[in-house]
C-alpha positions in Angstrom: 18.0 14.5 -4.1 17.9 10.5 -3.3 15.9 8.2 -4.1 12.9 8.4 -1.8 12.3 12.0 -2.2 12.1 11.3 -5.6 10.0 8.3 -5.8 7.6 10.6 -3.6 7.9 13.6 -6.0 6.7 11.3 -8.9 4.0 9.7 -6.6 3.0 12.8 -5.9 3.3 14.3 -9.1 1.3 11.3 -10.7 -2.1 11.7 -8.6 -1.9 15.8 -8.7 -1.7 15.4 -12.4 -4.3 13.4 -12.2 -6.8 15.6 -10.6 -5.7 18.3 -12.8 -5.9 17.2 -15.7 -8.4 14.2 -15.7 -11.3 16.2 -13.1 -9.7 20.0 -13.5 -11.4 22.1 -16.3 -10.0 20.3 -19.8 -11.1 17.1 -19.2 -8.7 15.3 -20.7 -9.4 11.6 -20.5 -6.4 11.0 -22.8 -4.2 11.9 -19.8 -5.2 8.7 -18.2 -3.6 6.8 -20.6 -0.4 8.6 -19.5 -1.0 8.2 -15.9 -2.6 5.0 -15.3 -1.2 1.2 -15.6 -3.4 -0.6 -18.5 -4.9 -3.0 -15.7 -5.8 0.1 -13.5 -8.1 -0.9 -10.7 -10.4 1.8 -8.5 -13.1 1.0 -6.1 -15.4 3.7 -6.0 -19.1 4.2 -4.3 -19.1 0.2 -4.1 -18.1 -0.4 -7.0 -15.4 -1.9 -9.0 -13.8 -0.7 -12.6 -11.2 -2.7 -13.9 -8.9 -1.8 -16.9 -8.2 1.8 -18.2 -10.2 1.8 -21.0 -13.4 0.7 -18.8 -11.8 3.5 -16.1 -11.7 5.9 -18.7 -15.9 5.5 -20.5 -16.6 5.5 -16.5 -14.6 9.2 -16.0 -16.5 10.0 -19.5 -19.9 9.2 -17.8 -19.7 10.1 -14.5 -18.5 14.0 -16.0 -21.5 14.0 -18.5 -23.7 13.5 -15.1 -22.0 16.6 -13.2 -21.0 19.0 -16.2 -18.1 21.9 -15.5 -16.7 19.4 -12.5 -13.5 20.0 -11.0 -11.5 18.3 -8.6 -9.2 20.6 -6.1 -6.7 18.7 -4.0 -6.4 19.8 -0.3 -4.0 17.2 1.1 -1.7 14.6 -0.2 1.0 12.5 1.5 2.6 9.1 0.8 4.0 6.4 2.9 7.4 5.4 3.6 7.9 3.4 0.6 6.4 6.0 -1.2 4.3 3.7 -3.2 0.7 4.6 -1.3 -0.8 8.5 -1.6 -3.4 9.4 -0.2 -5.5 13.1 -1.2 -8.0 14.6 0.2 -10.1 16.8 -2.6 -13.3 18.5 -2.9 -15.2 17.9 -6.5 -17.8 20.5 -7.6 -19.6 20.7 -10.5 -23.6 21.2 -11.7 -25.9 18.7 -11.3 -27.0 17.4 -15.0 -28.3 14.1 -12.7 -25.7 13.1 -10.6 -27.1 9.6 -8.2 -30.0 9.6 -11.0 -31.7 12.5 -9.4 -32.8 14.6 -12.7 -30.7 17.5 -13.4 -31.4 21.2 -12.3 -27.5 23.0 -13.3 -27.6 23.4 -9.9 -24.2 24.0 -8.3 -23.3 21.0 -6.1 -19.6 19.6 -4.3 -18.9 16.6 -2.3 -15.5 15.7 -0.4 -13.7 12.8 -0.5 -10.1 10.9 0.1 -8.8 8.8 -2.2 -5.9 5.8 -1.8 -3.8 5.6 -4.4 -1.6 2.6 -5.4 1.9 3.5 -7.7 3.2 1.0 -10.0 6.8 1.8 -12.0 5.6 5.3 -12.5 2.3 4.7 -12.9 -0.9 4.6 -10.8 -1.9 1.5 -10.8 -5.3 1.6 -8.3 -6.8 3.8 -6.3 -10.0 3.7 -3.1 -12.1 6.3 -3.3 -14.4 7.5 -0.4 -16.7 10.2 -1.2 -18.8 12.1 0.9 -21.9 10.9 -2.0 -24.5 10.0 0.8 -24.6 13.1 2.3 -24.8 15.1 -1.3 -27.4 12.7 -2.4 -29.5 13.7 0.5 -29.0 17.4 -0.2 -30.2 17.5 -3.2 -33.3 15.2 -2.7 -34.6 17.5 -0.1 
C-alpha cells in the first residue's frame, strides 16, 4: 500500500472512529483523548472550543441536552494530501432541550458536514455545519 493510501486510511479511520465512538451509542468521551491533538480546535454553531479537555465538557453537555444521540456518517473523503476529511452525517437523538427549547423525549435529527483537520495521526480541528436552524424551527412550531 504507499504512503497516500495510507495516510488516507488513518484520516479516514480517525474521524469514523470518532463518530462511532464519541456520538455512536457508548459515549465514550475518553476516546477523544485517543483521537484528538491536546490543542484540538472546532468551530461549531458560531462558536469556538479550544483545547480537548474544554472539547470534551462541551461533547458531555451538548449529549446531556439530546439524550440516546448518535451520529451516522453518510460520506467521507479527503484531499490530496490527505490531511483534510470532510463527512457528511446525520445526528439523532431525543430532545432533553436541545437550542434551550424545554425537553419533550421527543425524537429529533439534524444534518450536517463537518471539515476535519489531521495532525501526525491525530485530529487536530474540525468546521462543523449543522443543519441547527432548520431543527430549531421544527421543534418551536
Amino acid at each position: 500500500m504507499n504512503t497516500s493510501a495510507q495516510s488516507q486510511n488513518i484520516a479516514e479511520k480517525l474521524v469514523l472512529e470518532f463518530l462511532s465512538r464519541v456520538w455512536g451509542t457508548e459515549h465514550d468521551l475518553d476516546a477523544i483523548d485517543e483521537l484528538m491533538t491536546e490543542d484540538y480546535v472546532i468551530t461549531t454553531g458560531g462558536k469556538i472550543i479550544k483545547g480537548r479537555e474544554n472539547f470534551k465538557a462541551w461533547v458531555a453537555d451538548f449529549q446531556t441536552k439530546l439524550t440516546n444521540a448518535a451520529t451516522i456518517s453518510q460520506d467521507i473523503f479527503t484531499n490530496h494530501k490527505n490531511d483534510m476529511i470532510v463527512s457528511r452525517w446525520i445526528c439523532s437523538g431525543k430532545n432533553n432541550g436541545i437550542f434551550g427549547i424545554p425537553g419533550d423525549g421527543e425524537h429529533v435529527s439534524f444534518t450536517g458536514i463537518a471539515i476535519w483537520q489531521v495532525r501526525g495521526d491525530l485530529l487536530s480541528a474540525c468546521w462543523v455545519e449543522r443543519s441547527a436552524f432548520e431543527l430549531y424551527q421544527e421543534l418551536i412550531n
